[in-house]
N, C-alpha and C positions, 0 to 999 in steps of 0.2 A: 283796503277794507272790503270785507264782503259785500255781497249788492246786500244781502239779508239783514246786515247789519245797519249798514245804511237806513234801509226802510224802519227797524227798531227804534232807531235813534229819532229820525222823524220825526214818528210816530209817540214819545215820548214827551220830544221837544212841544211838539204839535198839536197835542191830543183833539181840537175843534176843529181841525183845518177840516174841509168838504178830500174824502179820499176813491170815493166810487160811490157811482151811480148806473143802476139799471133799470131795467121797465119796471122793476115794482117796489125798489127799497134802494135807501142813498143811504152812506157811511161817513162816520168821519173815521180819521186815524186812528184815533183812537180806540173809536167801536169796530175797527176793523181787527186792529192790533189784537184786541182781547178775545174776539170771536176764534181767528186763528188760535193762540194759545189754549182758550178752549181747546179746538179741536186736538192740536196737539197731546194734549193729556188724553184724551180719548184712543188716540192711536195707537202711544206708546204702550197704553193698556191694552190691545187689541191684538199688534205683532210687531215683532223685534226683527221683522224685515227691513232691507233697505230698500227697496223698489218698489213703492206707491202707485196705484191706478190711480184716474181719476175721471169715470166716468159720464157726464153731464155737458147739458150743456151750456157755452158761456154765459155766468152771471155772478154775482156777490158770492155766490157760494162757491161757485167754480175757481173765484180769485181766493177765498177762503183758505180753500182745498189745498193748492197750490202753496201759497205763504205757510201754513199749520207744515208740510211736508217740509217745507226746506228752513224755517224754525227749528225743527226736526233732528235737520241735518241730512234726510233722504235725498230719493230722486224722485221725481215727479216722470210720470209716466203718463202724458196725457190723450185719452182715447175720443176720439171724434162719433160723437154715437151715430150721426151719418155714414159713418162707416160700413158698409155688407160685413154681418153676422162674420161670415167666413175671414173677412181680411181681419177683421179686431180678433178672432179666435187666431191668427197665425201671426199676429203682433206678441198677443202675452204669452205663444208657448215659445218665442223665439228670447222671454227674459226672464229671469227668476221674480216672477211677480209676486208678491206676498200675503198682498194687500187691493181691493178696488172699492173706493170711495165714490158714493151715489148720495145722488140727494131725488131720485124717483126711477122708477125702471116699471116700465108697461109692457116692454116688448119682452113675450116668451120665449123667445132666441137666443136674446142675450141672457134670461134668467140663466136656462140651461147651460148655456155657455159659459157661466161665472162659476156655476156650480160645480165645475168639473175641474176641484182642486183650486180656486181661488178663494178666498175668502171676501166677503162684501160687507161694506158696512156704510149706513144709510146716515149721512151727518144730518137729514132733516127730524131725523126721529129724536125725542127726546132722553137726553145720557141722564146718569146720576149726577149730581152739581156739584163742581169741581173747586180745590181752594181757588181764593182768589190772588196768587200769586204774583209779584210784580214783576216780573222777568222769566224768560224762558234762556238757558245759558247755551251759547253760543260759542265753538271751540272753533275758531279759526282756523288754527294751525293744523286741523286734523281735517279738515271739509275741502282744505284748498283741492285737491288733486281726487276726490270722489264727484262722481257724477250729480250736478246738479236736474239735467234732465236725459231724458232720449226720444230724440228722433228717429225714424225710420225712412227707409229709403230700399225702392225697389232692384235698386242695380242694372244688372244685364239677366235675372235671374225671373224677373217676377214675382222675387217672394223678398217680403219685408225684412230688412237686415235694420238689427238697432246699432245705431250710433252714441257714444255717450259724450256728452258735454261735461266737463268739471266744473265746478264753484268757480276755480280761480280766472277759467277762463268768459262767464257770461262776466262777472266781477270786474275782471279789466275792459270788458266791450260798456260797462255804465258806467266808470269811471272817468273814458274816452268821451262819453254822451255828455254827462252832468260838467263838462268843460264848456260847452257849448252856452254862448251870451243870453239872455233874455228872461225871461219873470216868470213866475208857474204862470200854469192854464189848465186846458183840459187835454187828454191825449185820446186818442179814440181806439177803442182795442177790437183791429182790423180781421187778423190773421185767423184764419184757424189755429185750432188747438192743434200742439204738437210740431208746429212751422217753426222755427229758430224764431224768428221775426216775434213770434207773439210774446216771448218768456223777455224778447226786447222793449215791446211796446209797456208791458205789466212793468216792469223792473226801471223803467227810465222814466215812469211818471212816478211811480211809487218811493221811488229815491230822492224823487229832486222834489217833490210835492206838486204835484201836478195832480189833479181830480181824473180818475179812470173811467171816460163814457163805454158802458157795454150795452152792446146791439144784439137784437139779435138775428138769426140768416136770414129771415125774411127783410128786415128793414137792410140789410147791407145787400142783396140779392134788388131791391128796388132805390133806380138811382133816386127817381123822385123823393121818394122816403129819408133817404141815405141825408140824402141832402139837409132836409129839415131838421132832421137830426142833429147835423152837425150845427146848423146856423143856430136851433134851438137853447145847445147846449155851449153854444160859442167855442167850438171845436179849435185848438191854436195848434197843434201839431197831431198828422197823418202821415202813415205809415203805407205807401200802398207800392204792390207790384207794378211795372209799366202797361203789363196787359191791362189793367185797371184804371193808372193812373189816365192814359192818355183818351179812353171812353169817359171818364169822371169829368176830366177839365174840359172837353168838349163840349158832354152835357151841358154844362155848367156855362160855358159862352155863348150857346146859342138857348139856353132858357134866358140868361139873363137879358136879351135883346126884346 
């Protein structure tokens, strides 16, 4: 089964369950579910591309963004707005981008930048009100082998090369996860945007019902912070690199003495 579908079903079964939370607004499944579909109909009215920006950064909206795309059936294209102007400009002329989903943009860099033959569209702004539809249809058989995301990767070149991942394949990596014993909780959603690992951390709470804590880089940049965070939130499973991991649990031993 799809991850996507997975999360659907969930999210139907489920509709109260607590499904994310960020510094300024918590979801359940349900209200998450439907936010996406919203957006979803807002897209598909917008462009009949398949490769989706999604400009912003982590939060409800950004998982929004994210789920509405691959509802969809797209790819998510996810642009880290810490990024240098220059590196995200030589990210989306390196894909047929079609589309870049914002929910605010201040910086005159990137306006220009977006301007020049991408289309933008601001999911904060208010659309026309959409039916209220129960379902968004979801073809399996046709999403397996299209790119669910892309990653980039510098090479030996310097210049951003996109990588694509299929449906079928992030699909078998939460298949493999949701085997694994133990009772929802909360997941913490670690990674930057665009890192394999993050489309893992989104996709393996959000399938198995797991509640998604999102941070943002300043609280994860402070371990102090980071911490509270998690103990706040009752964080039961992290995702983290070893550069991270092994500065974390150290912190973490000689605070707690």
């Amino acid at each position: 089964m799809l991850f996507i579908q997975r999360f659907v079903e969930f999210a139907h079964a489920f509709p109260e369950a607590p499904a994310i939370v960020d510094a300024s607004s918590e979801l359940s499944y349900g209200e998450l579910y439907k936010q996406a579909q919203r957006l979803v109909e807002v897209i598909e009215s917008t462009s009949s591309g398949s490769m989706i920006g999604v400009l912003m950064e982590k939060s409800v909206d950004y998982i929004t963004s994210v789920l509405a795309i691959h509802l969809s059936g797209r790819t998510v294209v996810s642009l880290d707005r810490n990024y240098p102007v220059e590196r995200l400009r030589q990210m989306v002329t390196s894909i047929d981008l079609s589309l870049c989903l914002l929910n605010e943009q201040e910086n005159d860099e990137l306006n220009v930048m977006l301007d020049q033959g991408i289309r933008s569209l601001r999911i904060d702004k208010p659309t026309a009100p959409s039916a209220d539809n129960d379902s968004v249809e979801i073809k399996p058989e046709t999403l397996e082998e299209i790119p669910a995301y892309v990653v980039f990767t510098s090479g030996t070149t310097g210049q951003p090369k996109p990588v694509m991942v299929p449906y079928r394949s992030l699909s078998t990596l939460i298949d493999w996860m949701l085997k694994a014993p133990g009772r929802a909780g909360t997941t913490l959603l670690y990674a930057a945007q665009g890192f394999d690992v993050s489309f893992q951390e989104i996709y393996s709470a959000l399938c198995y019902g797991d509640r998604l804590l999102v941070i943002t880089d300043e609280q994860k940049k402070d371990m102090h912070e980071l911490t509270r965070e998690m103990v706040s939130a009752a964080v039961t499973r992290l995702f983290l690199p070893t550069s991270m991991l092994i500065p974390f649990v150290t912190f973490n031993l000689h605070d707690s003495q």
